[in-house]
Backbone as XML, in Angstrom:
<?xml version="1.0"?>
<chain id="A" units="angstrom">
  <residue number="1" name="UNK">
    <atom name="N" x="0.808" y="-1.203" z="0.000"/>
    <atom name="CA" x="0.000" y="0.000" z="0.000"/>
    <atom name="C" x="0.842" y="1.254" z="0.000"/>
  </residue>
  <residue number="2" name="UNK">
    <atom name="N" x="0.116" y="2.343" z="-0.016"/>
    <atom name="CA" x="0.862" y="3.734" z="0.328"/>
    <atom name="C" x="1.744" y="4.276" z="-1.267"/>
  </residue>
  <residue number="3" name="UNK">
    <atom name="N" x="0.884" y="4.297" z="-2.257"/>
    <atom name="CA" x="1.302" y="4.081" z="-3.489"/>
    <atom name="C" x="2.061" y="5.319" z="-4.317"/>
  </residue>
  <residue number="4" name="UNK">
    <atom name="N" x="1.272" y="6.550" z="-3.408"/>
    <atom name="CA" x="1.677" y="7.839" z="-3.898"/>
    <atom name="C" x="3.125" y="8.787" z="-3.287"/>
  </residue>
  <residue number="5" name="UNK">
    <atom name="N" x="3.363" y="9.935" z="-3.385"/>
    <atom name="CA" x="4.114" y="10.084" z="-2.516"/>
    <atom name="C" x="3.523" y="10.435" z="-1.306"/>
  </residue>
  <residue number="6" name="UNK">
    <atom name="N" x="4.334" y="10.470" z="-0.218"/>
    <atom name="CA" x="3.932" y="11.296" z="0.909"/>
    <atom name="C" x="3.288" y="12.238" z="1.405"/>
  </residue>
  <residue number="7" name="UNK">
    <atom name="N" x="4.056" y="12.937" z="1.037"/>
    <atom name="CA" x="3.422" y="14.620" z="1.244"/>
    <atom name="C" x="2.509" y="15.131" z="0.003"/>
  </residue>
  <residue number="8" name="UNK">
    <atom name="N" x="1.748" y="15.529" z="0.661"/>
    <atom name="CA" x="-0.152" y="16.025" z="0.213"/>
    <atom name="C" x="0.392" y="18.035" z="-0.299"/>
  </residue>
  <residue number="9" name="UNK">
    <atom name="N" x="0.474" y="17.728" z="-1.177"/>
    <atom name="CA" x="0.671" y="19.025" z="-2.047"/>
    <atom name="C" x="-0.673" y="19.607" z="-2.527"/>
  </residue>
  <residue number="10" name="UNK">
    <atom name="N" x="-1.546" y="18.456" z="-2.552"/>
    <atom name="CA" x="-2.619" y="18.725" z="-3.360"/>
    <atom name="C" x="-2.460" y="18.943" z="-5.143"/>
  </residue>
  <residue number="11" name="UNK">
    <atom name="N" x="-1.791" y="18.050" z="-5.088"/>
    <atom name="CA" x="-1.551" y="18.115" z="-6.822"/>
    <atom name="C" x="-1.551" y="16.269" z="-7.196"/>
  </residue>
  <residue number="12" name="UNK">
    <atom name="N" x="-1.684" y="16.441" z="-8.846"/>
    <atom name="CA" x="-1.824" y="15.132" z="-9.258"/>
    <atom name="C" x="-0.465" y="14.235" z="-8.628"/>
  </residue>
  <residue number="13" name="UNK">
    <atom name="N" x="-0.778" y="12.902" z="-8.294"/>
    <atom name="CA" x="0.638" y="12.167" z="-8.072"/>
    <atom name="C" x="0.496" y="12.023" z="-6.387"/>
  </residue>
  <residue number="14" name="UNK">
    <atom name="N" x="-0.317" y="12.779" z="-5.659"/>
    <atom name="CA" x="-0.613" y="13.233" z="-4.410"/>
    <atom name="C" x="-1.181" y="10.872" z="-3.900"/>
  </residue>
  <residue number="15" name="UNK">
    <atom name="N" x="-0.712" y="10.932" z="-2.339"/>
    <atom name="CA" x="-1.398" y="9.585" z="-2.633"/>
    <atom name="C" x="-2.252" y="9.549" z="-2.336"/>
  </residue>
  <residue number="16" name="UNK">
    <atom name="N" x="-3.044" y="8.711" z="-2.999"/>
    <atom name="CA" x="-4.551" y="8.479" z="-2.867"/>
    <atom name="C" x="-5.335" y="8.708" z="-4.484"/>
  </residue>
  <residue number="17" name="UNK">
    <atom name="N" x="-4.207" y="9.227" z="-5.346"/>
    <atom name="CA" x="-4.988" y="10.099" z="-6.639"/>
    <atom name="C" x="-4.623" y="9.101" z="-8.054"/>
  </residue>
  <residue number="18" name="UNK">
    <atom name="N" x="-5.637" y="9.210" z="-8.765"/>
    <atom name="CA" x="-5.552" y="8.578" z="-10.027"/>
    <atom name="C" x="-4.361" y="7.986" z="-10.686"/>
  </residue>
  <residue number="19" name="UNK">
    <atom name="N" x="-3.310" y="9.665" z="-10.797"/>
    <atom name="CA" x="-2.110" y="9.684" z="-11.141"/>
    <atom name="C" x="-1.045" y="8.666" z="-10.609"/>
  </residue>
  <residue number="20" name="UNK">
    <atom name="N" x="-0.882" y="8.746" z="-9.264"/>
    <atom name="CA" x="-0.695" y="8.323" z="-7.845"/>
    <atom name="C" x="-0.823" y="6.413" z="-8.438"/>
  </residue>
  <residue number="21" name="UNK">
    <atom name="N" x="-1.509" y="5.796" z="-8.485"/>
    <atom name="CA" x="-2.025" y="4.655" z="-8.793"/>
    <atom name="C" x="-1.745" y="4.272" z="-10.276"/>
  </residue>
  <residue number="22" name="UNK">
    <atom name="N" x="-1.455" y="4.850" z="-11.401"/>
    <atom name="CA" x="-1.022" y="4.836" z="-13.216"/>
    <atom name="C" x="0.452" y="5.148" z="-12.690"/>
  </residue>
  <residue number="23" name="UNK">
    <atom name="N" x="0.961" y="5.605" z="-12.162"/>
    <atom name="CA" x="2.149" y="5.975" z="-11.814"/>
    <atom name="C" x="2.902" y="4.665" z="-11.227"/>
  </residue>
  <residue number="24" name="UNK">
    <atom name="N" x="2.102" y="3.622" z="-10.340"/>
    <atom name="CA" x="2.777" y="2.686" z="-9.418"/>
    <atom name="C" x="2.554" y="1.689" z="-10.475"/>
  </residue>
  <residue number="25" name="UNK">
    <atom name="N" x="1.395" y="1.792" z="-10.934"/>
    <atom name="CA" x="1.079" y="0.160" z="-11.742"/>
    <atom name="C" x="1.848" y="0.357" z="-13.345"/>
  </residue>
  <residue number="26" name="UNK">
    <atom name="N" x="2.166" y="1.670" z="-13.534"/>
    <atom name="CA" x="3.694" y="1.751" z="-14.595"/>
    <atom name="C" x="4.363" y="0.979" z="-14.195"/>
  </residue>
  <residue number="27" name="UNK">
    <atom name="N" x="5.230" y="1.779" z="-13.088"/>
    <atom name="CA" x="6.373" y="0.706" z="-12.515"/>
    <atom name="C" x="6.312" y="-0.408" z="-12.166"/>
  </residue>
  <residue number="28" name="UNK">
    <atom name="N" x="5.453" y="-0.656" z="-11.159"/>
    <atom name="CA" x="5.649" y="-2.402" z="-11.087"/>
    <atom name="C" x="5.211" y="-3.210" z="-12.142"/>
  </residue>
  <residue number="29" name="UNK">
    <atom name="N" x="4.236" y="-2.822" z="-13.141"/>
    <atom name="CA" x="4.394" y="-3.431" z="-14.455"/>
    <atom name="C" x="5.575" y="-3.584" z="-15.078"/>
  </residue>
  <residue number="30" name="UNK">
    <atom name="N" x="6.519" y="-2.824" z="-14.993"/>
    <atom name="CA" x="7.995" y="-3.001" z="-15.400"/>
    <atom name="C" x="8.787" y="-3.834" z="-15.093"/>
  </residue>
  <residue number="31" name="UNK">
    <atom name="N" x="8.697" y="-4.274" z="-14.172"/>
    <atom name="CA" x="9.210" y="-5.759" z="-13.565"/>
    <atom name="C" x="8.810" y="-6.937" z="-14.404"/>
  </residue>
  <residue number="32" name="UNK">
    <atom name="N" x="7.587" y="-6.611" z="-15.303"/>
    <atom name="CA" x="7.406" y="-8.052" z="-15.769"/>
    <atom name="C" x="7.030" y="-9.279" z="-15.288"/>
  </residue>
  <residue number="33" name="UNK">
    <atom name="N" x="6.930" y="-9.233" z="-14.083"/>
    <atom name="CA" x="6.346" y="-10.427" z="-13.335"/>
    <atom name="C" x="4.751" y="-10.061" z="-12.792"/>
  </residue>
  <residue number="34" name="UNK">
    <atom name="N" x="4.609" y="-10.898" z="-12.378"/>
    <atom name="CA" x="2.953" y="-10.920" z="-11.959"/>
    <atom name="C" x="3.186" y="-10.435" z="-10.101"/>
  </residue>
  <residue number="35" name="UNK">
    <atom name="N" x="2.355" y="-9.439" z="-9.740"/>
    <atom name="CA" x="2.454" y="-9.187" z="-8.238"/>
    <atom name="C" x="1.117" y="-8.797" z="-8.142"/>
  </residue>
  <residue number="36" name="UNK">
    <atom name="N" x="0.854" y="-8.945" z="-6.873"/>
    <atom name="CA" x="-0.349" y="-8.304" z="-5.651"/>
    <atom name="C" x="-0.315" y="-7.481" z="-5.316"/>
  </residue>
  <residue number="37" name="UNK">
    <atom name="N" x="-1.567" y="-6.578" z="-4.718"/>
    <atom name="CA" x="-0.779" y="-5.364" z="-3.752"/>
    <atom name="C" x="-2.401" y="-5.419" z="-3.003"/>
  </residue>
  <residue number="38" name="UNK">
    <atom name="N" x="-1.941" y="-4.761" z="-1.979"/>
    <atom name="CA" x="-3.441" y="-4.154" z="-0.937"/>
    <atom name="C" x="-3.555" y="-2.879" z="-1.086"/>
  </residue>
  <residue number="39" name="UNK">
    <atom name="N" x="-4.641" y="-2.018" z="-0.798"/>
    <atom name="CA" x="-4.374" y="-0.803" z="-0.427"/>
    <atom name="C" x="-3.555" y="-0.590" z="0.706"/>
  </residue>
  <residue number="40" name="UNK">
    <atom name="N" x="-2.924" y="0.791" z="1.139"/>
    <atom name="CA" x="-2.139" y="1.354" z="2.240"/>
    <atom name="C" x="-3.259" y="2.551" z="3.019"/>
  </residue>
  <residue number="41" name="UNK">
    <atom name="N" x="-3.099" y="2.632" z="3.852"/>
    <atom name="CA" x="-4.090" y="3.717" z="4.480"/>
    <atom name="C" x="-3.685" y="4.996" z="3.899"/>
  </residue>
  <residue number="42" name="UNK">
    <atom name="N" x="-2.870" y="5.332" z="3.452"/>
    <atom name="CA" x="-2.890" y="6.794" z="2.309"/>
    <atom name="C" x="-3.038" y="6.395" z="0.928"/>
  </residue>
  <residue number="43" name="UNK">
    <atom name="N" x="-3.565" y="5.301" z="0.524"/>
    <atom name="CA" x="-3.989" y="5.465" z="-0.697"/>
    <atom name="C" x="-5.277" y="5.797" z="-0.675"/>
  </residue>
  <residue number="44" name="UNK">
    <atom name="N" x="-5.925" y="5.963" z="0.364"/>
    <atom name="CA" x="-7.698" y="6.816" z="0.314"/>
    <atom name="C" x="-7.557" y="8.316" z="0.627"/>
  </residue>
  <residue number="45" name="UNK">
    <atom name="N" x="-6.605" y="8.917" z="0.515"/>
    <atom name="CA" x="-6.514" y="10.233" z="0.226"/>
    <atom name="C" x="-6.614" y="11.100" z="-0.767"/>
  </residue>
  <residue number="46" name="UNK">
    <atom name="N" x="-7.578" y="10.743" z="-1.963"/>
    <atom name="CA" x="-7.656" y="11.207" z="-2.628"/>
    <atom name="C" x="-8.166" y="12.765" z="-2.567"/>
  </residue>
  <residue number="47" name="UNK">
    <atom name="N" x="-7.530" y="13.715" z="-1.490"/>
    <atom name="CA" x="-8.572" y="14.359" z="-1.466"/>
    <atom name="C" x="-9.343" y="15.575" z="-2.029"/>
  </residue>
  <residue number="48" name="UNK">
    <atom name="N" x="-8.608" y="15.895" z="-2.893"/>
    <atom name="CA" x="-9.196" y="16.519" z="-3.941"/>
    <atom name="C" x="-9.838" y="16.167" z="-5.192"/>
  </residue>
  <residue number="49" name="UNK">
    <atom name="N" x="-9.924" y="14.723" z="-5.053"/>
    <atom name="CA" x="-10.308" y="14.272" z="-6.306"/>
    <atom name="C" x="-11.273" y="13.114" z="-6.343"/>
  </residue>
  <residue number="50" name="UNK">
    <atom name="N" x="-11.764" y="12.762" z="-4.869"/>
    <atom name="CA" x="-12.657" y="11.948" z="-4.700"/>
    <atom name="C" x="-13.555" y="12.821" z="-3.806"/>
  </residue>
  <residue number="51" name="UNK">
    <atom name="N" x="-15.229" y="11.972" z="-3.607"/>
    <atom name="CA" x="-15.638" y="12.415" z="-2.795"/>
    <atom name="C" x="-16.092" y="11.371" z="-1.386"/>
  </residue>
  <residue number="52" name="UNK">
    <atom name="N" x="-15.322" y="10.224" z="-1.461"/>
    <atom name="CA" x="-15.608" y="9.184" z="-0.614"/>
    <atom name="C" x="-14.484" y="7.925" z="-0.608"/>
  </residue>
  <residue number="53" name="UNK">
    <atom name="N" x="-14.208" y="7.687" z="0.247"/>
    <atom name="CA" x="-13.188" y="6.604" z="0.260"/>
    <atom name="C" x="-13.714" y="5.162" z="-0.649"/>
  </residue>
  <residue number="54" name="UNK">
    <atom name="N" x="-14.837" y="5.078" z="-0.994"/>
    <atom name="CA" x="-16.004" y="4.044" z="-1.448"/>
    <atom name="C" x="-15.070" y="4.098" z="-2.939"/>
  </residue>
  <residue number="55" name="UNK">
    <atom name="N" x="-15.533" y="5.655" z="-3.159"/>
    <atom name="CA" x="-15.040" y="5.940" z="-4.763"/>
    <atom name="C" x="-13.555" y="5.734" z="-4.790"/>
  </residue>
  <residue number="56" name="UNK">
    <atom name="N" x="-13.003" y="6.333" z="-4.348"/>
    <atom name="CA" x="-11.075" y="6.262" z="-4.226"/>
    <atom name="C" x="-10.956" y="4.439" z="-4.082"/>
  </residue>
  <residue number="57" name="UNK">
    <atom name="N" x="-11.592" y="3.753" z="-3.710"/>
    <atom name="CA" x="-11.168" y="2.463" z="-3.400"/>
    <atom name="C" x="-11.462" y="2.234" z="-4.643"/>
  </residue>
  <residue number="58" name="UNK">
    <atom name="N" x="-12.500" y="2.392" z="-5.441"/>
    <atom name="CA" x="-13.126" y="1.642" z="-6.623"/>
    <atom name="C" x="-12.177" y="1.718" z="-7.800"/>
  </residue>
  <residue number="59" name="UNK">
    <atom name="N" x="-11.399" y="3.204" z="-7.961"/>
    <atom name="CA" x="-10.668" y="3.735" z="-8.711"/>
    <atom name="C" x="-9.173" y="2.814" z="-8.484"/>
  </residue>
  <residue number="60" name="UNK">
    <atom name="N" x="-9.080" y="2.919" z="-7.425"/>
    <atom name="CA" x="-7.536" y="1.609" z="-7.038"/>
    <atom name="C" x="-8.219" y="0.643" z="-7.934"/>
  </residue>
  <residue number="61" name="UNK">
    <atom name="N" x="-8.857" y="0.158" z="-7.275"/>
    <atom name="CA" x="-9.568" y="-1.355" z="-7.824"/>
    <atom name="C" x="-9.288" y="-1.423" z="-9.514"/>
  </residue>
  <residue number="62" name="UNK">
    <atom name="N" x="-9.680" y="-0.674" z="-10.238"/>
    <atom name="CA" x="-9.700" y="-0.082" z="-11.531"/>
    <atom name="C" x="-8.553" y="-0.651" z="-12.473"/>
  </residue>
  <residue number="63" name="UNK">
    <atom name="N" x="-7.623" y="1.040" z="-11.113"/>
    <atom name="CA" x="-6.396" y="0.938" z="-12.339"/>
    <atom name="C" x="-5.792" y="-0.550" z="-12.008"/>
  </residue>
  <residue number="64" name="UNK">
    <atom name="N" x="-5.826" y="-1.567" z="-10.936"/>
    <atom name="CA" x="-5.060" y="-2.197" z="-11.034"/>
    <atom name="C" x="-5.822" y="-3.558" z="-10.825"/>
  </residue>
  <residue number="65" name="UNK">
    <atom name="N" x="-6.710" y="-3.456" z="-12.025"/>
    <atom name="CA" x="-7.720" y="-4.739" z="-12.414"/>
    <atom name="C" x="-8.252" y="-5.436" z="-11.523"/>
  </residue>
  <residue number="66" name="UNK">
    <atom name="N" x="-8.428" y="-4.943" z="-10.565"/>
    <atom name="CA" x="-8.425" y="-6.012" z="-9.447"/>
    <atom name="C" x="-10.137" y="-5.909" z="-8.710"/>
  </residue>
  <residue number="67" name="UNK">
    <atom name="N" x="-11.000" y="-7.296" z="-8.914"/>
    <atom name="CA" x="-12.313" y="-7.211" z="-8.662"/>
    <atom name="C" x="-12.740" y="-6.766" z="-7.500"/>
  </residue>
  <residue number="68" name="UNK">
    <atom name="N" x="-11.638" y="-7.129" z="-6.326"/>
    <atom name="CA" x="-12.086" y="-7.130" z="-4.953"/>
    <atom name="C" x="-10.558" y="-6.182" z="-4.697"/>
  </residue>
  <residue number="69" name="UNK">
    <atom name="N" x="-10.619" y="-5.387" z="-3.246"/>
    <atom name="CA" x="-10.006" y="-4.802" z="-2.651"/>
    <atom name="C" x="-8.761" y="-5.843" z="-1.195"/>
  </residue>
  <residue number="70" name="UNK">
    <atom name="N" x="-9.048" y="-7.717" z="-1.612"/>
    <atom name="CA" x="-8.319" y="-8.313" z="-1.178"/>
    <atom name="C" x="-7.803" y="-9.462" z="-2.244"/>
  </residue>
  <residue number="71" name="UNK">
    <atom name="N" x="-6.999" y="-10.249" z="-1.578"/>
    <atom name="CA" x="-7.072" y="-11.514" z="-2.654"/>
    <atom name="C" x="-6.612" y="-12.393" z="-0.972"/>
  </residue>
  <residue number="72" name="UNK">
    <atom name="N" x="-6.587" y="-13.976" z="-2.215"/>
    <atom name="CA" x="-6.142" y="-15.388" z="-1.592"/>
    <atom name="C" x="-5.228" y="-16.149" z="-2.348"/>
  </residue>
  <residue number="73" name="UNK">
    <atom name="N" x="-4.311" y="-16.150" z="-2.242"/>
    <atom name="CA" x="-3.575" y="-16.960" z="-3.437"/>
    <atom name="C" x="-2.730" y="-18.489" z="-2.308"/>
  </residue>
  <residue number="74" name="UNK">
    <atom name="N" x="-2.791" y="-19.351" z="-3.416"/>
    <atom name="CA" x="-1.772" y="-20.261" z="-2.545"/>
    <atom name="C" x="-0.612" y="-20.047" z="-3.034"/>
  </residue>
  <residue number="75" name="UNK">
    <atom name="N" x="0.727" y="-20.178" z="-2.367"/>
    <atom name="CA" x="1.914" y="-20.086" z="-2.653"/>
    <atom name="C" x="3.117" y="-20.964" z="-2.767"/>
  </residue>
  <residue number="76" name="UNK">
    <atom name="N" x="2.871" y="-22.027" z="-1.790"/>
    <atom name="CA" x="3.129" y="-23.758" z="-1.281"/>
    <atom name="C" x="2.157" y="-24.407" z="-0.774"/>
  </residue>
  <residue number="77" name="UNK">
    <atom name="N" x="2.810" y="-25.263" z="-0.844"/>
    <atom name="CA" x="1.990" y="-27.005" z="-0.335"/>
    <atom name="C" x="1.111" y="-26.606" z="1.524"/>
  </residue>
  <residue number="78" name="UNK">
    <atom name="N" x="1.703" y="-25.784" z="1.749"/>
    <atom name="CA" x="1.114" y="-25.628" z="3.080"/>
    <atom name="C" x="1.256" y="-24.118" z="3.484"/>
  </residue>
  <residue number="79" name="UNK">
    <atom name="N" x="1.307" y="-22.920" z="2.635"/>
    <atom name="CA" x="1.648" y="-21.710" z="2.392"/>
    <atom name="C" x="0.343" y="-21.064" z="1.636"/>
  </residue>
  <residue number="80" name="UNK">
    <atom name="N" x="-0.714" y="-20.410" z="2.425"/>
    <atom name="CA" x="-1.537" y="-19.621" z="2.045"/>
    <atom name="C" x="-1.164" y="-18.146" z="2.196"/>
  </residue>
  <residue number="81" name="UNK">
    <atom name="N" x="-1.485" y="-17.137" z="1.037"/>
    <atom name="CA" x="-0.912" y="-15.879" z="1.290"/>
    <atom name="C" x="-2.698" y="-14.837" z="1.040"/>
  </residue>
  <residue number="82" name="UNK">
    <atom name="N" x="-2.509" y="-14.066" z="2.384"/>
    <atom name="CA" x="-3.715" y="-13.347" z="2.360"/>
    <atom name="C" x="-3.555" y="-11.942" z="2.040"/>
  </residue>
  <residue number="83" name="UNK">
    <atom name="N" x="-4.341" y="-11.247" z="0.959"/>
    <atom name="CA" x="-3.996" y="-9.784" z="1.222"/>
    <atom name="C" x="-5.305" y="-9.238" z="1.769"/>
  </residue>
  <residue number="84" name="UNK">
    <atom name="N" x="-5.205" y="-8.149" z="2.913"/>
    <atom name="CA" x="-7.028" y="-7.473" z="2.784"/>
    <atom name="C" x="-6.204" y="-6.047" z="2.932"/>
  </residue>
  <residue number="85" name="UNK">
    <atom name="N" x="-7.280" y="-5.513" z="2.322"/>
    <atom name="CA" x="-6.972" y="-3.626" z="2.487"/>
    <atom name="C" x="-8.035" y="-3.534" z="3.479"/>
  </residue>
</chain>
């Protein structure tokens, strides 16, 4: 989680914001491998650009295809990996 930068400028790239989220799923798309992620508690800061954490979650959800705001994956024979935001 925590996808954007830090500090709340109130400008695009801010975390919690559209930019913020096309910006992370650039990069870790660059890796080329397949990864997970949860939300971070500053990625619902959208705050100039949402009007509800409902919406800002949906928009994560979005850019980074993802149906639900958790997953379940198995990883080994006796290795379950949980994500929840």
């Amino acid at each position: 989680g925590d996808l954007g930068r830090k500090d709340i400028r109130h400008l695009p790239g801010d975390a919690g914001t559209t930019k913020s989220f096309t910006n992370a799923k650039d990069f870790l798309d660059g890796f080329g491998i397949p990864y997970e992620l949860v939300s971070g508690n500053h990625d619902l800061e959208g705050l100039d650009e949402f009007q509800t954490d409902e919406e800002n979650l949906q928009v994560w959800m979005s850019c980074f295809d993802k149906p639900t705001p958790h997953f379940c994956r198995q990883i080994g024979e006796k290795t379950l990996l949980l994500g929840l935001s």
